[in-house]
N, CA, C and O atoms as a Tripos MOL2 file, in Angstrom:
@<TRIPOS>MOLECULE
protein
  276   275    69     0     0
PROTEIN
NO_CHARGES

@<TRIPOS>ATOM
      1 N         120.6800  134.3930  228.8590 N.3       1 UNK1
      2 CA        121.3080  133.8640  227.6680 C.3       1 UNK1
      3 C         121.5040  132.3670  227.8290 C.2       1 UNK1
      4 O         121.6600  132.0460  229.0070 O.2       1 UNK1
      5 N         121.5380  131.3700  226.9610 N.am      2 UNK2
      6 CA        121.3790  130.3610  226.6810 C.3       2 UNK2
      7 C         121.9750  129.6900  225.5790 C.2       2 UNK2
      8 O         122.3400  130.3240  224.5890 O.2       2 UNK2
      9 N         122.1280  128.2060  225.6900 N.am      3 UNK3
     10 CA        122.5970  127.9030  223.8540 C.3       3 UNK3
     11 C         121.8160  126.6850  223.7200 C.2       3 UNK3
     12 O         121.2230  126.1680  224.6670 O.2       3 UNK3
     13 N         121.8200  126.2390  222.5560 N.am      4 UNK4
     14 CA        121.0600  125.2670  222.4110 C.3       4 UNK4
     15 C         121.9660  123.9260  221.2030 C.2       4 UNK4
     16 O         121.6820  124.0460  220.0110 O.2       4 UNK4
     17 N         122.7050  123.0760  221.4900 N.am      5 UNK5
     18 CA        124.0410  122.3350  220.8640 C.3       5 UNK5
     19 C         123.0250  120.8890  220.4570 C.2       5 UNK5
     20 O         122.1140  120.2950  221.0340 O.2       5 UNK5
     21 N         123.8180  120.7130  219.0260 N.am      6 UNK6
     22 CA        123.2490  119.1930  218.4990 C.3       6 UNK6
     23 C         124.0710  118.8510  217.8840 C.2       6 UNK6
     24 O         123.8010  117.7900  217.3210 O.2       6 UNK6
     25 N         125.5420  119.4330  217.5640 N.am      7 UNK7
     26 CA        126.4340  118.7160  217.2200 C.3       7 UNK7
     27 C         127.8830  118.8740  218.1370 C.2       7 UNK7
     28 O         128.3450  119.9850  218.3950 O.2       7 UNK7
     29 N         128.6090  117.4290  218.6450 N.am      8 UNK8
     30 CA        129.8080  117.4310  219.3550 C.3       8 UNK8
     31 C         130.6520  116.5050  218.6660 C.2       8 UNK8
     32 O         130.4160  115.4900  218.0100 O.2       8 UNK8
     33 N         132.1460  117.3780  219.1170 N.am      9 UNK9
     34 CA        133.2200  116.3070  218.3480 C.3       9 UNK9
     35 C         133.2910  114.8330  218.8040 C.2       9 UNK9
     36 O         133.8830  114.0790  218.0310 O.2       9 UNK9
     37 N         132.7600  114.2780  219.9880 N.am     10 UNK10
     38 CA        132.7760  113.1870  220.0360 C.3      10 UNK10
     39 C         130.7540  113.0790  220.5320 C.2      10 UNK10
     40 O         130.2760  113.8070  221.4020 O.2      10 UNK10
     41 N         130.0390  112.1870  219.8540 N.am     11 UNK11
     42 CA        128.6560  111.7420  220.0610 C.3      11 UNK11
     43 C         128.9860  110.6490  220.1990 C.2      11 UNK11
     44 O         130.0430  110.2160  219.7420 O.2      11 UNK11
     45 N         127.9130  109.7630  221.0500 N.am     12 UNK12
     46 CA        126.7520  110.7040  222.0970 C.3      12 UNK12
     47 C         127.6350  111.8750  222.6390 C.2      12 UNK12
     48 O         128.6770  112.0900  222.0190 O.2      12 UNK12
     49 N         127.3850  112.5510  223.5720 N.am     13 UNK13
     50 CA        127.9960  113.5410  224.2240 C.3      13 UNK13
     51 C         127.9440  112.7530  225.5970 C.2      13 UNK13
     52 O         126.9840  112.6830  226.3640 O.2      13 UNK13
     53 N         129.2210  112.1670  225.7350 N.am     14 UNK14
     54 CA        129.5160  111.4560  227.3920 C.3      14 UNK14
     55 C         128.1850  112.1230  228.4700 C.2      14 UNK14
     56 O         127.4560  113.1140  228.4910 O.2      14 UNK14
     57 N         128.4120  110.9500  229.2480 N.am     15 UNK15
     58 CA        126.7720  111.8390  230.2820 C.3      15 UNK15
     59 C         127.6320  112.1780  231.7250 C.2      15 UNK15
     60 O         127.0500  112.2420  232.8080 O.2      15 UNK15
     61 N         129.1770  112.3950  231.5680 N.am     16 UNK16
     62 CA        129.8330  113.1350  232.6020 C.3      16 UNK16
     63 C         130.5140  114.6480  232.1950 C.2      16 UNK16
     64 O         131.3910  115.3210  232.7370 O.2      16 UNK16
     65 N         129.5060  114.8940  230.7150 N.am     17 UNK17
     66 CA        130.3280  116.0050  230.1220 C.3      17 UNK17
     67 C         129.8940  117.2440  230.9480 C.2      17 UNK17
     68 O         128.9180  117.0500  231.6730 O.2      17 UNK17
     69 N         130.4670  118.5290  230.9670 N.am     18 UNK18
     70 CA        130.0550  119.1000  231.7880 C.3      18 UNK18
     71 C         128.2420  120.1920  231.2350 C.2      18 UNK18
     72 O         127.3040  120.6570  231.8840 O.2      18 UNK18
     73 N         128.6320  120.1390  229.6580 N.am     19 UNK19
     74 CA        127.5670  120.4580  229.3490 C.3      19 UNK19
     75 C         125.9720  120.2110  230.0120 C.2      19 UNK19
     76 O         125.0950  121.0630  230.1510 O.2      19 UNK19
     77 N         125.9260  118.8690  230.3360 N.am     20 UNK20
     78 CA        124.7600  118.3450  230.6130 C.3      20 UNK20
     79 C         124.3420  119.2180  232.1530 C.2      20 UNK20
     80 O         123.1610  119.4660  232.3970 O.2      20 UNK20
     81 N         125.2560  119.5540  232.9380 N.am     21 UNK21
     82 CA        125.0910  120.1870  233.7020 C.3      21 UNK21
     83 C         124.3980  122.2660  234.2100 C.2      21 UNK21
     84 O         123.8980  122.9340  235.1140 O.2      21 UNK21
     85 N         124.8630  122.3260  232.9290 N.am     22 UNK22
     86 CA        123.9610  124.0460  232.6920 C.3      22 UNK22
     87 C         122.5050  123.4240  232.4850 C.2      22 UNK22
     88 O         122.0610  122.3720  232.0270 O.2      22 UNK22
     89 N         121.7830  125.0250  233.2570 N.am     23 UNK23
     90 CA        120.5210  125.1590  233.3670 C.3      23 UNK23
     91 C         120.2430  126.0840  232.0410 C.2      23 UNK23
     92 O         119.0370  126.2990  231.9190 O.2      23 UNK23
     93 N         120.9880  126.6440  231.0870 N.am     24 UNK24
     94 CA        121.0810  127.1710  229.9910 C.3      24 UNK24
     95 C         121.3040  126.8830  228.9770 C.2      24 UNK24
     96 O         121.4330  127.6210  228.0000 O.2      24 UNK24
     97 N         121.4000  125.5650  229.0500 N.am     25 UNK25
     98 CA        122.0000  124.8520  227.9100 C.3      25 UNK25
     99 C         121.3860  123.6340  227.4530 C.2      25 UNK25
    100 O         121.6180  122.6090  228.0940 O.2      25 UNK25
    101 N         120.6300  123.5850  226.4340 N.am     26 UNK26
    102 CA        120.0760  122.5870  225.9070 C.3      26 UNK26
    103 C         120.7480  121.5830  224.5600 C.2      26 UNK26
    104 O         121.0200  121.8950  223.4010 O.2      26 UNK26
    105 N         120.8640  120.2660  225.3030 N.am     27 UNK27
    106 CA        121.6240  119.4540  224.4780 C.3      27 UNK27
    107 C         120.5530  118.4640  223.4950 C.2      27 UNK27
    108 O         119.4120  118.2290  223.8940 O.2      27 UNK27
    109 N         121.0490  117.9400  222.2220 N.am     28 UNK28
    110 CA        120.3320  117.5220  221.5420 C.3      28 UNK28
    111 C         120.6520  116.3400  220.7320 C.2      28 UNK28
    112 O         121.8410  116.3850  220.4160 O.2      28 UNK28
    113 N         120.0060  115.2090  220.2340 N.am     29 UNK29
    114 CA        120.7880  114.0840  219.9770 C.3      29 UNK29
    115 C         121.2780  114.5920  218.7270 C.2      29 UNK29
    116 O         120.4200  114.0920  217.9990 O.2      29 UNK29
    117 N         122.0880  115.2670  217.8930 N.am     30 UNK30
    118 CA        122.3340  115.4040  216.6070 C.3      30 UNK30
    119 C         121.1720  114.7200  215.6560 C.2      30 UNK30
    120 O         121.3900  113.8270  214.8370 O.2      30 UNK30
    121 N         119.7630  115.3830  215.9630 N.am     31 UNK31
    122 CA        118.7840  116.0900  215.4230 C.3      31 UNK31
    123 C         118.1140  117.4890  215.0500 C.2      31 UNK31
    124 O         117.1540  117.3470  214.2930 O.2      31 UNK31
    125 N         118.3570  118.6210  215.3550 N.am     32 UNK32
    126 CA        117.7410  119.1500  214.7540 C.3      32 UNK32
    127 C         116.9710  119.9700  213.2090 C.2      32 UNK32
    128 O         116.2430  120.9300  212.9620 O.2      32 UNK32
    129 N         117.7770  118.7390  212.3740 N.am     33 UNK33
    130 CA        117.3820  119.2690  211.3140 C.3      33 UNK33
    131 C         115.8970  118.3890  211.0420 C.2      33 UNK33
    132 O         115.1600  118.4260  210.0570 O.2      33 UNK33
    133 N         115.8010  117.7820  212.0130 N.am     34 UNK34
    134 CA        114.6630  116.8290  211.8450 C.3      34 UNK34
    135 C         112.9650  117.6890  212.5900 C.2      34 UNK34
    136 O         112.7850  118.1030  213.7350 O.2      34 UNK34
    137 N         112.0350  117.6920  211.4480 N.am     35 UNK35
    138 CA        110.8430  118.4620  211.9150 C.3      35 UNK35
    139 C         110.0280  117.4940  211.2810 C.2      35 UNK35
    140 O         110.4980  116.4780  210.7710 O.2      35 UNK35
    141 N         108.5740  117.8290  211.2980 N.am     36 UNK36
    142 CA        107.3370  117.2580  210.8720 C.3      36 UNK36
    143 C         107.6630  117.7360  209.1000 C.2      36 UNK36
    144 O         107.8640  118.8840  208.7030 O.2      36 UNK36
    145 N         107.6420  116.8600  208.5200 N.am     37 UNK37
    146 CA        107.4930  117.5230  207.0870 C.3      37 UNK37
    147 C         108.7720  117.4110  206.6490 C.2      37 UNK37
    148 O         108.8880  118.1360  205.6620 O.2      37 UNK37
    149 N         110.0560  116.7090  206.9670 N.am     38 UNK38
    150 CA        111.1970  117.1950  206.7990 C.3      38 UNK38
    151 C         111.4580  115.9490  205.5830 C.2      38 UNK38
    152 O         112.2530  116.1140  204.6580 O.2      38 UNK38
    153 N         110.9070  115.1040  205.7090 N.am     39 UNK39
    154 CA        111.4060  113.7950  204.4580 C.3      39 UNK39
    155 C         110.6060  114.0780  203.1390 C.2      39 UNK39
    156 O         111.1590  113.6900  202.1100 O.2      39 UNK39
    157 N         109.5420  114.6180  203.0280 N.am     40 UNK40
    158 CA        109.3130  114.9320  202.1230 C.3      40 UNK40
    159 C         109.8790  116.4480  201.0890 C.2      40 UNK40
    160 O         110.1480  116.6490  199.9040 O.2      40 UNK40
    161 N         109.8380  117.4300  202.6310 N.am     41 UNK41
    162 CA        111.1680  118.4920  201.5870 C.3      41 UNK41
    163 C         112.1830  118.5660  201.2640 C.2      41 UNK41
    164 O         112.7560  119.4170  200.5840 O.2      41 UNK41
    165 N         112.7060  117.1540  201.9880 N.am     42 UNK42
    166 CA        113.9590  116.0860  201.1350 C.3      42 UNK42
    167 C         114.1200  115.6340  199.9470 C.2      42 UNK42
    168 O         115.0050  115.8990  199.1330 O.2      42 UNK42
    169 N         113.1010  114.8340  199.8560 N.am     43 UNK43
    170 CA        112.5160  114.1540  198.9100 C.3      43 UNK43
    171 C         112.4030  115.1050  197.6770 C.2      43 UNK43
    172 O         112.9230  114.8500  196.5910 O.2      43 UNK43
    173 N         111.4960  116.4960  198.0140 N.am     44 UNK44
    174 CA        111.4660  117.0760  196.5490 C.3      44 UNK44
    175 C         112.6920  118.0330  195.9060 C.2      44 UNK44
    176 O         112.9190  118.3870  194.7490 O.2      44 UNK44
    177 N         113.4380  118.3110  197.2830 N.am     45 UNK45
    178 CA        114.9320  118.8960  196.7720 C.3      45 UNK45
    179 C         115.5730  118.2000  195.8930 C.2      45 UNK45
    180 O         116.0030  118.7060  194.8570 O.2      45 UNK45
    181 N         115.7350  116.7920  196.2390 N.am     46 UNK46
    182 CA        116.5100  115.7330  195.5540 C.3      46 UNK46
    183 C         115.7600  116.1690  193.7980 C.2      46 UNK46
    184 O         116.1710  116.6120  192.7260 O.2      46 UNK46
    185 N         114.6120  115.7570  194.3310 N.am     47 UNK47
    186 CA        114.0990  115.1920  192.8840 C.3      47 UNK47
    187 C         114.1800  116.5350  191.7400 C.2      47 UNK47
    188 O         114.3820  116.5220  190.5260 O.2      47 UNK47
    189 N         113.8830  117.8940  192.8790 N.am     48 UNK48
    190 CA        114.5930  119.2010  191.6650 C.3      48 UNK48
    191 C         115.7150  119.3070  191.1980 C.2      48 UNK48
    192 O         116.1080  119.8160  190.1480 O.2      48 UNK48
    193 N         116.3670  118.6780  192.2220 N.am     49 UNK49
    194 CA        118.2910  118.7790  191.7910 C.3      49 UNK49
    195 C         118.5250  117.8230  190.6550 C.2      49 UNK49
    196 O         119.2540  118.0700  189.6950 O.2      49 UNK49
    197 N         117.7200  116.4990  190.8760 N.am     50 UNK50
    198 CA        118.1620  115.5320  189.5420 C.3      50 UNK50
    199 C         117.7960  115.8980  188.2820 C.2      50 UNK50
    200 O         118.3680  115.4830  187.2750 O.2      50 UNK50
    201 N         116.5730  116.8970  188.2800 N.am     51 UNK51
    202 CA        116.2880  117.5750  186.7600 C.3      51 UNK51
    203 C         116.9060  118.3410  186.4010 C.2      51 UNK51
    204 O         117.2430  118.5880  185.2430 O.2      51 UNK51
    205 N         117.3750  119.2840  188.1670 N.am     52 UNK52
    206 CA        118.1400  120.4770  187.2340 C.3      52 UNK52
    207 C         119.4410  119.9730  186.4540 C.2      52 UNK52
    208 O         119.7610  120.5800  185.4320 O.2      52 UNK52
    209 N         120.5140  118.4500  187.0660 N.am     53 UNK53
    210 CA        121.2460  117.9940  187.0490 C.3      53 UNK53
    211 C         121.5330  117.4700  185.6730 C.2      53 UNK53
    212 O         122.6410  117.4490  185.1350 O.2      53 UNK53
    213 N         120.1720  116.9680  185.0700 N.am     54 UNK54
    214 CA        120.1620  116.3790  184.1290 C.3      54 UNK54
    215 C         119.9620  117.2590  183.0410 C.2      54 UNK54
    216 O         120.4960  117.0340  181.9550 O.2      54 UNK54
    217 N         119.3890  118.0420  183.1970 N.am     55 UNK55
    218 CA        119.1470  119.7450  182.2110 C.3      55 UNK55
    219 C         120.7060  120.4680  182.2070 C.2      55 UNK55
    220 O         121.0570  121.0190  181.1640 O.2      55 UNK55
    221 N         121.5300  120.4590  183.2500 N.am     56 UNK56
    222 CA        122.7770  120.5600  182.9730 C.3      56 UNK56
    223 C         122.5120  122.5850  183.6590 C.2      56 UNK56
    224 O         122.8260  123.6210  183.0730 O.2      56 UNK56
    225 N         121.8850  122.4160  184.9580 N.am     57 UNK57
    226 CA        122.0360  123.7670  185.2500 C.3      57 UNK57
    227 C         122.1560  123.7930  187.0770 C.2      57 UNK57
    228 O         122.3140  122.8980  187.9080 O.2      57 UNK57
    229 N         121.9900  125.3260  187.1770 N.am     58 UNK58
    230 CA        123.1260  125.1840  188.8350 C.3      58 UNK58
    231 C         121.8520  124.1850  189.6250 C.2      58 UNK58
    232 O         120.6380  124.1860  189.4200 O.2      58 UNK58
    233 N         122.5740  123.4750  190.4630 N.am     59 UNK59
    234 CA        121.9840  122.6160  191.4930 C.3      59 UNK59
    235 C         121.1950  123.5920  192.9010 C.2      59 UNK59
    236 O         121.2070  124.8120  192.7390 O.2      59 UNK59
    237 N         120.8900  123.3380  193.5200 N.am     60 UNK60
    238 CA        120.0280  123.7080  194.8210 C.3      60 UNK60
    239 C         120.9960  123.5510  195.9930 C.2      60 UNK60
    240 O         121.7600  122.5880  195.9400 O.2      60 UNK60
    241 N         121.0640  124.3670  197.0370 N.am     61 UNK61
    242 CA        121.6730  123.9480  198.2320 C.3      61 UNK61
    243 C         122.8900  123.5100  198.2670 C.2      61 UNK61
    244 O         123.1870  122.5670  199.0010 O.2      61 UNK61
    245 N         123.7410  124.0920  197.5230 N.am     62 UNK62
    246 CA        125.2170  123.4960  197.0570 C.3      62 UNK62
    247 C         126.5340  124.3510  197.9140 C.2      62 UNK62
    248 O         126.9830  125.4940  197.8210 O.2      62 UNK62
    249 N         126.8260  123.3190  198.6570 N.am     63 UNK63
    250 CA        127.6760  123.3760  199.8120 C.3      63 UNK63
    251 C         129.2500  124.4890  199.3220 C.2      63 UNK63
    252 O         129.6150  124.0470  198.2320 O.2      63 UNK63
    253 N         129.9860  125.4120  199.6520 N.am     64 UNK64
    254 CA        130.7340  126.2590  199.3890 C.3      64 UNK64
    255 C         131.7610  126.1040  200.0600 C.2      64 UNK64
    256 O         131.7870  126.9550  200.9490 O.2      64 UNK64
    257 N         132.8900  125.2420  200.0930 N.am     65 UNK65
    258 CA        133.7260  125.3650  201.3350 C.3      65 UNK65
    259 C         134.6040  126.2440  201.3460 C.2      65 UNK65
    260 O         135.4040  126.1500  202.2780 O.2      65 UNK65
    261 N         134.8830  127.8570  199.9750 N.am     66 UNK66
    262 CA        135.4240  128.8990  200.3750 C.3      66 UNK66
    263 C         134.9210  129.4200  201.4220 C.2      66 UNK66
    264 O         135.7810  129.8420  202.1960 O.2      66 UNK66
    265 N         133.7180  129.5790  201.8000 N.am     67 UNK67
    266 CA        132.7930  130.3310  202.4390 C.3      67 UNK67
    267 C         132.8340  129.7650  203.6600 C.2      67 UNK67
    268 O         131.9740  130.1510  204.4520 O.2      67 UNK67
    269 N         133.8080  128.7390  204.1190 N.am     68 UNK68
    270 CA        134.0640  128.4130  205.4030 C.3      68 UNK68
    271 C         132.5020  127.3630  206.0700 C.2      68 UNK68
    272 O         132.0260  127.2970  207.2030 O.2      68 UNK68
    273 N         132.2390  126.9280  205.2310 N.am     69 UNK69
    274 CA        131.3520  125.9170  206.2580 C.3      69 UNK69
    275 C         131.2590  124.4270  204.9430 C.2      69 UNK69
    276 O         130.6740  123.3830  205.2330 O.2      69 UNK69
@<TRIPOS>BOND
     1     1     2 1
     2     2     3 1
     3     3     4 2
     4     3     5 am
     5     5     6 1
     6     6     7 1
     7     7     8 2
     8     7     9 am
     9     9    10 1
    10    10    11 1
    11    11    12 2
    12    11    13 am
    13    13    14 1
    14    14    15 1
    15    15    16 2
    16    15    17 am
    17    17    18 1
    18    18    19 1
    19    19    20 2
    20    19    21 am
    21    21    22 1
    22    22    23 1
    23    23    24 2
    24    23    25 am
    25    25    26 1
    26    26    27 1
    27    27    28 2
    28    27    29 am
    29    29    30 1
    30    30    31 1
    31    31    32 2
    32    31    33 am
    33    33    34 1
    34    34    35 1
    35    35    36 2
    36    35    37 am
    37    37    38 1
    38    38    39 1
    39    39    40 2
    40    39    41 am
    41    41    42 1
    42    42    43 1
    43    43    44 2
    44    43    45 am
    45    45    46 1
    46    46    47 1
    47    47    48 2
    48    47    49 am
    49    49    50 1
    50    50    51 1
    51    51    52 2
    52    51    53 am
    53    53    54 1
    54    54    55 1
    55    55    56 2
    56    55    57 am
    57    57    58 1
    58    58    59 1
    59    59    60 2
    60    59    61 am
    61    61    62 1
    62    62    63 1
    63    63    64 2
    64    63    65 am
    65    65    66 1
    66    66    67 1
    67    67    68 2
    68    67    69 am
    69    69    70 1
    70    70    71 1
    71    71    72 2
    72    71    73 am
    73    73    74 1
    74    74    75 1
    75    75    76 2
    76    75    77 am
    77    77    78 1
    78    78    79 1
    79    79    80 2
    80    79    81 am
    81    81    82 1
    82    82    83 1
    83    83    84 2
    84    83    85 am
    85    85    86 1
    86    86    87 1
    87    87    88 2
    88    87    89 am
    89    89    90 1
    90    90    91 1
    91    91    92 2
    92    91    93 am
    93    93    94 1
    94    94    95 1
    95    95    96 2
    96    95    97 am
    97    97    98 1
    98    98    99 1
    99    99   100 2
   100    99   101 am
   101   101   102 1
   102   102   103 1
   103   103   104 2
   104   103   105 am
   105   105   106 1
   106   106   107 1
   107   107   108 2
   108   107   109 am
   109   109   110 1
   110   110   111 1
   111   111   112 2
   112   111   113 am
   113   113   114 1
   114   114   115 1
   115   115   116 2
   116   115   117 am
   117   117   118 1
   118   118   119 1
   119   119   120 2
   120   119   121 am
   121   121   122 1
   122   122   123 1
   123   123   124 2
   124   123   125 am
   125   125   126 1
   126   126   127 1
   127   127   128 2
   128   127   129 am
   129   129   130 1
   130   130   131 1
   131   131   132 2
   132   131   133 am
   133   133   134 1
   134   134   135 1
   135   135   136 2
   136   135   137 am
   137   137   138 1
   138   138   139 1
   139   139   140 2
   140   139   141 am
   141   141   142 1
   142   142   143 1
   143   143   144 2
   144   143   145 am
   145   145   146 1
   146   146   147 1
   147   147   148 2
   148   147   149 am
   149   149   150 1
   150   150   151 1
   151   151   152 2
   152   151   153 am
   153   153   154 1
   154   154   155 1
   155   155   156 2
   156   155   157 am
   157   157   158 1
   158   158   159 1
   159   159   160 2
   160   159   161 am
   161   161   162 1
   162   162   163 1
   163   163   164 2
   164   163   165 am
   165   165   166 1
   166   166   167 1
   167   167   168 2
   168   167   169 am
   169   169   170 1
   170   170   171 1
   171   171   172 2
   172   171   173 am
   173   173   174 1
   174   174   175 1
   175   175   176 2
   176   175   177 am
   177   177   178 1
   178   178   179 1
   179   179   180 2
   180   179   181 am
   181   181   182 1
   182   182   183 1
   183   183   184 2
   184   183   185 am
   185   185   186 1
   186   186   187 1
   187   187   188 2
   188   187   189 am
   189   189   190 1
   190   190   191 1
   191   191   192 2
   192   191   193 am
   193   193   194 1
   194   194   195 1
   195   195   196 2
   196   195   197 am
   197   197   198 1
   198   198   199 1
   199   199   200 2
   200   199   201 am
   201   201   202 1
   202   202   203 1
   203   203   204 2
   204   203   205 am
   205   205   206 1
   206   206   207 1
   207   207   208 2
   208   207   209 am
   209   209   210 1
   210   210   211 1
   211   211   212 2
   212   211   213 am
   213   213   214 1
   214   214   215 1
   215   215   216 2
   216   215   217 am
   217   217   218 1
   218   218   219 1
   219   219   220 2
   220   219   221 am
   221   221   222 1
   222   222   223 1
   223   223   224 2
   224   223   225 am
   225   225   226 1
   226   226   227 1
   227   227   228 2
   228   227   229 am
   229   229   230 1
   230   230   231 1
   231   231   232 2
   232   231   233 am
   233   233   234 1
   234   234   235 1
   235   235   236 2
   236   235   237 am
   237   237   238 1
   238   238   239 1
   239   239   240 2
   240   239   241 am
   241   241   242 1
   242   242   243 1
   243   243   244 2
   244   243   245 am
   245   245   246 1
   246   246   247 1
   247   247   248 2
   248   247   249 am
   249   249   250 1
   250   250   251 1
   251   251   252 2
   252   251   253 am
   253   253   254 1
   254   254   255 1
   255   255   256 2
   256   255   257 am
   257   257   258 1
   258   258   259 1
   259   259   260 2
   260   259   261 am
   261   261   262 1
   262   262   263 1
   263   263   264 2
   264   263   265 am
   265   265   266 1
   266   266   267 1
   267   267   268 2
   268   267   269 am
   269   269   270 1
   270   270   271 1
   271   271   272 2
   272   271   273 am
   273   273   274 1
   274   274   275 1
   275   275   276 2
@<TRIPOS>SUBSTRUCTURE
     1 UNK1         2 RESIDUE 1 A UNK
     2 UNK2         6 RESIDUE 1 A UNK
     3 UNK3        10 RESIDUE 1 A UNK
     4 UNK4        14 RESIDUE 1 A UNK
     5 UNK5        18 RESIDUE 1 A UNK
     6 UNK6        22 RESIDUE 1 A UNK
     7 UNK7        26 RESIDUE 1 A UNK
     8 UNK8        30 RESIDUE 1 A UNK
     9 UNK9        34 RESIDUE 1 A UNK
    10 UNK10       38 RESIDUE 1 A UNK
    11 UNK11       42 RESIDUE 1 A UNK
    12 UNK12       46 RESIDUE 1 A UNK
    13 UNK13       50 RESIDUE 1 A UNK
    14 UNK14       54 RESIDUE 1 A UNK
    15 UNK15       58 RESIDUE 1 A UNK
    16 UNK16       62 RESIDUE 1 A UNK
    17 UNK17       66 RESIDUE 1 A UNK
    18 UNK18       70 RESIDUE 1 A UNK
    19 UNK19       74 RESIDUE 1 A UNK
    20 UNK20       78 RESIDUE 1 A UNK
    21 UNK21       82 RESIDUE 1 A UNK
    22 UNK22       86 RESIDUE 1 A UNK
    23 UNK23       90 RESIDUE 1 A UNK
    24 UNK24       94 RESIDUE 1 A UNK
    25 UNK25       98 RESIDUE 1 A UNK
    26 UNK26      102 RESIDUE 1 A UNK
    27 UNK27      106 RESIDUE 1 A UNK
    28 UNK28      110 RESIDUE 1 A UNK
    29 UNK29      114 RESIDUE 1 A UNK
    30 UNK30      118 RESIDUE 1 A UNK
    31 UNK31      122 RESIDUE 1 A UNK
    32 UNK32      126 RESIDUE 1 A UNK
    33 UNK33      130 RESIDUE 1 A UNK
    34 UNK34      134 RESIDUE 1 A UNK
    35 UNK35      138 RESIDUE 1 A UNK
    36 UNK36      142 RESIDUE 1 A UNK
    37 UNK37      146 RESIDUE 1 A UNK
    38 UNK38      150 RESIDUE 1 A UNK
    39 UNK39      154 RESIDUE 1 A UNK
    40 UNK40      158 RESIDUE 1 A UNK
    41 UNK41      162 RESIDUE 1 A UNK
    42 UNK42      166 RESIDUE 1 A UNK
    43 UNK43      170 RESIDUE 1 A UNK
    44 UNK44      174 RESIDUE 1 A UNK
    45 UNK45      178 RESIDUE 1 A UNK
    46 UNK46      182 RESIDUE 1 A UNK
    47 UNK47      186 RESIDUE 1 A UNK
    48 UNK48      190 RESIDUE 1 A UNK
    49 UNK49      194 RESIDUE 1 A UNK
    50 UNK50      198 RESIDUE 1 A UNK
    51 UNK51      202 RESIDUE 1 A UNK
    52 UNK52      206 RESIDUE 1 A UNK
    53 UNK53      210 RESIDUE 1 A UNK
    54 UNK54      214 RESIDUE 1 A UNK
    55 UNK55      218 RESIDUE 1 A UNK
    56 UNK56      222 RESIDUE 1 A UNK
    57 UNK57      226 RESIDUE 1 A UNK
    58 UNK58      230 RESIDUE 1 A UNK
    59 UNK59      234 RESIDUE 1 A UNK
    60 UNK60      238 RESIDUE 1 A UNK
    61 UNK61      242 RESIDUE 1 A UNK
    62 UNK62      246 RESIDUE 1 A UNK
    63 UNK63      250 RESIDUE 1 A UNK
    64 UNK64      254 RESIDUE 1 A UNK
    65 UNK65      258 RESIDUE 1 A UNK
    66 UNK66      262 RESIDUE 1 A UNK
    67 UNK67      266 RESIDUE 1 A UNK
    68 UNK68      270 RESIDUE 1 A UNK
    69 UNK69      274 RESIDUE 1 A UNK
């Protein structure tokens, strides 16, 4: 078992943290939402949301903070 972390309450993640030290544990610069292809399926989310926005109907990917995140 293993984890794999890209976000910490304080970034960078100090390089005396103890994290850096597991052989199970892969740390990450607070990237991974970043892939090959990722600015352009940015790009066209935006540009669906501003029509749907402007058409006056539900938006795309719309954040819920009942739902705890």
């Amino acid at each position: 078992k293993g984890a794999a972390l890209d976000v910490f309450s304080t970034e960078p993640l100090p390089a005396d943290h103890p994290l850096w030290s597991y052989e199970n544990v892969i740390v990450t610069p607070h990237c991974s939402s970043v892939y090959e292809g990722w600015e352009e399926k940015a790009l066209d989310m935006f540009a669906d949301n501003l029509s749907r926005y402007r058409r006056g109907e539900k938006l795309l990917g719309v954040v819920d903070p009942m739902r705890g995140y």
